[in-house]
C-alpha positions in Angstrom: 12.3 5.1 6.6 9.8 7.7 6.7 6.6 7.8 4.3 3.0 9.8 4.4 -0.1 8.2 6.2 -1.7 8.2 2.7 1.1 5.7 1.8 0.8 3.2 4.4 -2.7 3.8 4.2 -2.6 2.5 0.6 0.4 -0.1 0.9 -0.2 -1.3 4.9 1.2 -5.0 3.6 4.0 -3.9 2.5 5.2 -1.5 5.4 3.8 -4.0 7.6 6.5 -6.8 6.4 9.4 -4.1 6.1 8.8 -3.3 9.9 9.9 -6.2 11.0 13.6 -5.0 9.7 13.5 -1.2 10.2 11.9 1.4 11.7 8.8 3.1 9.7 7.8 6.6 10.5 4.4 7.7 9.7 4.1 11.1 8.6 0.8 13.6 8.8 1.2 17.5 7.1 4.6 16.9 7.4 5.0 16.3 10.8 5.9 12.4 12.7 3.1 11.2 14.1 3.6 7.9 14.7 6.6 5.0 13.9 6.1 1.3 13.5 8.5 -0.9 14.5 9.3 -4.6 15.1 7.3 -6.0 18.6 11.0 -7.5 19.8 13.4 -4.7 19.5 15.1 -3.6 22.6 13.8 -0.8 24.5 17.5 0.9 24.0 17.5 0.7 20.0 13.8 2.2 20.0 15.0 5.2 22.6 18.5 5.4 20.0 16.1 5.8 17.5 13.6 8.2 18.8 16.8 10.2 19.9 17.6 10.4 16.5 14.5 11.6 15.3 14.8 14.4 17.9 18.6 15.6 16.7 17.2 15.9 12.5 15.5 18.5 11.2 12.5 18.8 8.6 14.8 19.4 5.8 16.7 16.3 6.4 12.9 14.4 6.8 11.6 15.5 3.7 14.6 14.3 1.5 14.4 11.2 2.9 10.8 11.2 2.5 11.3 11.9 -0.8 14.0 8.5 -2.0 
């Protein structure tokens, strides 16, 4: 899941509790700046995942930013 710093900013709770089942990237301008993720997932599923992050491109970001 990927949503704006404004939006955690405003609904920290809520991303807060949905981290603890999926991955939440923070964006800034558009751009990743930070993910928040649950404190017991394996160090493999969190390098998978950055991985992924690295092989997607904005486009792809900003329409699943945008559902």
């Amino acid at each position: 899941m990927i949503i704006t710093a404004t939006e955690l900013r405003n609904n920290i709770g809520k991303y807060l509790t949905l981290a603890s089942s999926k991955d939440i990237y923070i964006t800034k301008r558009g751009k990743i700046i930070a993910m928040l993720t649950a404190p017991f997932q394996s160090e493999t599923q969190t390098a998978d995942d950055i991985s992924d992050i690295d092989n997607r491109t904005n486009g792809e970001f900003r329409k699943e930013k945008q559902s």
